[in-house]
DRENLUM-442136 format. One record per residue: z, x, y negated of N, C-alpha, C, O, CB in turn; residue number from 1; residue in one letter. Coordinates in nm, 3 decimals. Glycine has a CB too. Example, Ala and Ser with C-alpha at 12.3 -4.5 7.8 and 13.67 -1.06 7.14 Angstrom:
residues 2
<rec <0.780; 1.319; 0.569>; <0.780; 1.230; 0.450>; <0.780; 1.320; 0.330>; <0.846; 1.424; 0.332>; <0.905; 1.131; 0.447>; 1; a>,
<rec <0.708; 1.285; 0.225>; <0.714; 1.367; 0.106>; <0.787; 1.290; -0.003>; <0.804; 1.341; -0.114>; <0.572; 1.408; 0.060>; 2; s>,
This chain:
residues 57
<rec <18.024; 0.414; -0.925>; <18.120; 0.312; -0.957>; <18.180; 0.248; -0.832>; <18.291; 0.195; -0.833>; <18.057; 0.206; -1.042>; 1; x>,
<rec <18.084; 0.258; -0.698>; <18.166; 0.194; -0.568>; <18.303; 0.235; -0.564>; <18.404; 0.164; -0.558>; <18.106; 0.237; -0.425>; 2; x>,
<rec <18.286; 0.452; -0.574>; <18.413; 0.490; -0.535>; <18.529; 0.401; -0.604>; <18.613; 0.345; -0.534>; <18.426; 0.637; -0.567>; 3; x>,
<rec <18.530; 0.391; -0.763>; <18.630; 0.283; -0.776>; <18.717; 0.174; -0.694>; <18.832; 0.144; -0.729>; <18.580; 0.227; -0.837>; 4; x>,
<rec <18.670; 0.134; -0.613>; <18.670; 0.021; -0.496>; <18.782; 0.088; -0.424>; <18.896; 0.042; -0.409>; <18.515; -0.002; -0.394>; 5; x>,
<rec <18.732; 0.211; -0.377>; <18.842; 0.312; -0.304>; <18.931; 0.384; -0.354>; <19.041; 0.392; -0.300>; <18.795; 0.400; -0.241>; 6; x>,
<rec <18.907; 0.438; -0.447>; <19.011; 0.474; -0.501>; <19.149; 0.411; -0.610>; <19.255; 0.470; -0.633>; <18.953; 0.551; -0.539>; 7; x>,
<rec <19.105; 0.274; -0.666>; <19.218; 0.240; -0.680>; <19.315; 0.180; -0.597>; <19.431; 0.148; -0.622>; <19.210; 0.192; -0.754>; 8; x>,
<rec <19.238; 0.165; -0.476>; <19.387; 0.102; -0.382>; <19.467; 0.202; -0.313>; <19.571; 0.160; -0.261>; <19.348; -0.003; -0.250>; 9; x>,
<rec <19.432; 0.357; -0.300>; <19.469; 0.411; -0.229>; <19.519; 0.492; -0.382>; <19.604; 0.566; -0.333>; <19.381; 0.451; -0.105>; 10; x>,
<rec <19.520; 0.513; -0.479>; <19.592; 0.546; -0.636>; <19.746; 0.441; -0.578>; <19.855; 0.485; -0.541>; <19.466; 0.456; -0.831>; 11; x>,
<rec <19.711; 0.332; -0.586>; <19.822; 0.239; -0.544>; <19.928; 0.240; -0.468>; <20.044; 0.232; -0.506>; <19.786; 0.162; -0.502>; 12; x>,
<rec <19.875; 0.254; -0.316>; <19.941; 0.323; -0.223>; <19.996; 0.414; -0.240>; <20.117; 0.411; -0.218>; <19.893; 0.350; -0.148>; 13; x>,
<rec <19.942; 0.525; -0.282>; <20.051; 0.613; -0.296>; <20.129; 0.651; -0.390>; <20.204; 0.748; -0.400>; <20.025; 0.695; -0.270>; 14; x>,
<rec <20.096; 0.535; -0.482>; <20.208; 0.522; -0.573>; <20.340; 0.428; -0.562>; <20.447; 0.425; -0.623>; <20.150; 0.488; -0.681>; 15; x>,
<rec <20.285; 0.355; -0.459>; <20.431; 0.283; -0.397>; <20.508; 0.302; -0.328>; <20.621; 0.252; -0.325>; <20.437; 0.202; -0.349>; 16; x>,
<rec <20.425; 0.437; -0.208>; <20.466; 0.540; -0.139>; <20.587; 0.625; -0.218>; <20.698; 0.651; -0.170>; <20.343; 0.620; -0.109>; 17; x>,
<rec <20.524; 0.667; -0.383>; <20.624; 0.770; -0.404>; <20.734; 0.686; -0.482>; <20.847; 0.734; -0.480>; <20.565; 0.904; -0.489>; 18; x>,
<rec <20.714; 0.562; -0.551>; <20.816; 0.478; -0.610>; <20.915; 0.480; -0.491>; <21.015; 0.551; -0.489>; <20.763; 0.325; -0.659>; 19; x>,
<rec <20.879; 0.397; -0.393>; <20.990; 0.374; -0.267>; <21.045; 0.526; -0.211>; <21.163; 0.531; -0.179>; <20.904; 0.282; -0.121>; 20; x>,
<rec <20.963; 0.653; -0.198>; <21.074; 0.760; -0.169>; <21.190; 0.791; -0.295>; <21.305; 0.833; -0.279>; <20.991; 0.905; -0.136>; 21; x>,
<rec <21.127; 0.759; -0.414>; <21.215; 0.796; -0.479>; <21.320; 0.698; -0.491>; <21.434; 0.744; -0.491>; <21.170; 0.837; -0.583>; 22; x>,
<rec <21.304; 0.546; -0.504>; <21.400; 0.457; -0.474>; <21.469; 0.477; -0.356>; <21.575; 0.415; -0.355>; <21.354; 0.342; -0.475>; 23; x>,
<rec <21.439; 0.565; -0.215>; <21.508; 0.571; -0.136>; <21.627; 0.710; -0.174>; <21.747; 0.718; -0.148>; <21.417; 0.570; -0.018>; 24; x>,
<rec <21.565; 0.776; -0.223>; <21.667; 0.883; -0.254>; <21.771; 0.850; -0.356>; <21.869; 0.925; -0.357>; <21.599; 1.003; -0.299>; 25; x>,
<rec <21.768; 0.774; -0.423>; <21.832; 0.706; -0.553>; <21.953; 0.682; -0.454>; <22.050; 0.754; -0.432>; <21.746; 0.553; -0.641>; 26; x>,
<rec <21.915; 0.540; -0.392>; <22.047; 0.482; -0.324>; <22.114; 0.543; -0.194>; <22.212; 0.495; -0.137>; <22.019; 0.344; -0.287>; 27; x>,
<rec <22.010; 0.708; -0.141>; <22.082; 0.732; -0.067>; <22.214; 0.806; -0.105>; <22.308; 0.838; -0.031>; <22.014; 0.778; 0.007>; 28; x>,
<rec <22.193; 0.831; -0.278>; <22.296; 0.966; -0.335>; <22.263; 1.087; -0.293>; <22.331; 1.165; -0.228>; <22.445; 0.963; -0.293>; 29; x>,
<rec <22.125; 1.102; -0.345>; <22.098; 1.248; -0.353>; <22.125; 1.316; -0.503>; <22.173; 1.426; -0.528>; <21.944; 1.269; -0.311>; 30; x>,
<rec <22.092; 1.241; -0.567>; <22.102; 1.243; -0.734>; <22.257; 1.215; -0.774>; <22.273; 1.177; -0.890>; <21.997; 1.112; -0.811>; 31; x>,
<rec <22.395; 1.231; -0.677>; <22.501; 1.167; -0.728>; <22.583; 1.298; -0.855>; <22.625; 1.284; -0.969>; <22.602; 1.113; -0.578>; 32; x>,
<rec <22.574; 1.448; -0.737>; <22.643; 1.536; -0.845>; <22.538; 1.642; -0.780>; <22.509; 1.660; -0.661>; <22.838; 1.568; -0.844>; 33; x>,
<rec <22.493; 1.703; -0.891>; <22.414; 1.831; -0.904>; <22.506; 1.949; -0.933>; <22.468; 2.061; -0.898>; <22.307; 1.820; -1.018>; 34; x>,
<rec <22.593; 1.937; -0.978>; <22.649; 2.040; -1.052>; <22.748; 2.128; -0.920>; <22.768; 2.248; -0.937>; <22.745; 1.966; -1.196>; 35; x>,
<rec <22.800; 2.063; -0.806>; <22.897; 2.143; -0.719>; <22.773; 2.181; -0.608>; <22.764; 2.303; -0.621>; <23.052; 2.042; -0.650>; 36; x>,
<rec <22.705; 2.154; -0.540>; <22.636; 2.268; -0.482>; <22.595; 2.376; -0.582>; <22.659; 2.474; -0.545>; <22.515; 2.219; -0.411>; 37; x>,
<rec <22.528; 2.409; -0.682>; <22.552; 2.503; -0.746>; <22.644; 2.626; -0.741>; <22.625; 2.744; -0.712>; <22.564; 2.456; -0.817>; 38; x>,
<rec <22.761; 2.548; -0.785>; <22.899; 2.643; -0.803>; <22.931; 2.668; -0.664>; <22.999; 2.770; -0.654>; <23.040; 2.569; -0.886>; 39; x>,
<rec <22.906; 2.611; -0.549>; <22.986; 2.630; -0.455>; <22.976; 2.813; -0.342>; <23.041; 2.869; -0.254>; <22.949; 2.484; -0.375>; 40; x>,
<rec <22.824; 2.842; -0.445>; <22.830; 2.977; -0.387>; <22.954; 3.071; -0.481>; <22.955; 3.192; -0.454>; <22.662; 3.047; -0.397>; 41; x>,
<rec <23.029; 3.036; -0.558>; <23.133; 3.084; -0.627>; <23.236; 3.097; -0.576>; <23.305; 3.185; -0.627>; <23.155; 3.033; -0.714>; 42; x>,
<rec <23.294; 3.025; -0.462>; <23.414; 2.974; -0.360>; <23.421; 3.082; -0.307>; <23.327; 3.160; -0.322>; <23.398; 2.853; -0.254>; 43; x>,
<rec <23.531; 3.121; -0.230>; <23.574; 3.221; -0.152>; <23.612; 3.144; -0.041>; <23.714; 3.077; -0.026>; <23.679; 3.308; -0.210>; 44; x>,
<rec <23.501; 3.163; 0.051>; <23.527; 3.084; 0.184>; <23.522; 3.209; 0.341>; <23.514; 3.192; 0.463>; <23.376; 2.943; 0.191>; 45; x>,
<rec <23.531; 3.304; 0.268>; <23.500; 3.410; 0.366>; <23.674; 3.434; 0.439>; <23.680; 3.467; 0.557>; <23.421; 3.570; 0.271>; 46; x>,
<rec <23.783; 3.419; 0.372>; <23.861; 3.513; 0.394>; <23.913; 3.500; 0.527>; <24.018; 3.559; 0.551>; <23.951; 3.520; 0.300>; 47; x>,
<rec <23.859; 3.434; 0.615>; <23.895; 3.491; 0.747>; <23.865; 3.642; 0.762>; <23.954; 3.719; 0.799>; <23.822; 3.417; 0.854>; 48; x>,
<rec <23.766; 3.673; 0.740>; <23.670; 3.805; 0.707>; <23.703; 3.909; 0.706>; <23.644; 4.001; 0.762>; <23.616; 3.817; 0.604>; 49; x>,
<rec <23.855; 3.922; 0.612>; <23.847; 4.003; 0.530>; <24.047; 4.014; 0.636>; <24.125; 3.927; 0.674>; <23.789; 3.951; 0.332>; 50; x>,
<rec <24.047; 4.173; 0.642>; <24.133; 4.237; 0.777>; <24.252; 4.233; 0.681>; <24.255; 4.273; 0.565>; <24.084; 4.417; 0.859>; 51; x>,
<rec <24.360; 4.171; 0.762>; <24.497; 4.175; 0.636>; <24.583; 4.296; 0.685>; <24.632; 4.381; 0.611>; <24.619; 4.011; 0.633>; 52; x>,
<rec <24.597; 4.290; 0.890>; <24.653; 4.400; 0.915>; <24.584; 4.472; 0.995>; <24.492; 4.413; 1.051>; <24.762; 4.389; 0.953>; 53; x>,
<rec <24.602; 4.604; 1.026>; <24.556; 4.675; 1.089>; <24.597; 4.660; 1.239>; <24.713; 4.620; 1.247>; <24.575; 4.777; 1.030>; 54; x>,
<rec <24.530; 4.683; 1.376>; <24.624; 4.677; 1.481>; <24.684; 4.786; 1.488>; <24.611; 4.874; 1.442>; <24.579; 4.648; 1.600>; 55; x>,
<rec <24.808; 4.836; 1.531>; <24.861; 4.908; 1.614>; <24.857; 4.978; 1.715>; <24.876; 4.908; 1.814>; <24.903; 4.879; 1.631>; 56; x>,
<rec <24.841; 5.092; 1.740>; <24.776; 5.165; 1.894>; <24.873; 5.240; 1.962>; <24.845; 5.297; 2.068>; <24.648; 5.279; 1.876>; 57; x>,
């Protein structure tokens, strides 16, 4: 029954630990839009890439 002693304050701790990371991520706007990183591997961002003319020799 001692352990009790120890273990609920440190149950505590790190439960205020993970309340406050997650309150920190809240207001940093990590959670604002989920949905466009997703899609954004869909974009065509290559076309420098891609050869329009040939050179000339």
């Amino acid at each position: 029954m001692d352990i009790l002693l120890l273990l609920i304050p440190v149950t505590m701790f790190l439960l205020s630990v993970g309340v406050a990371l997650f309150w920190w991520t809240v207001r940093s706007g990590q959670y604002d839009d989920l949905d466009s990183p997703a899609q954004r591997i869909l974009f065509d961002d290559d076309d420098h890439l891609i050869p329009t003319k040939r050179p000339k020799n």
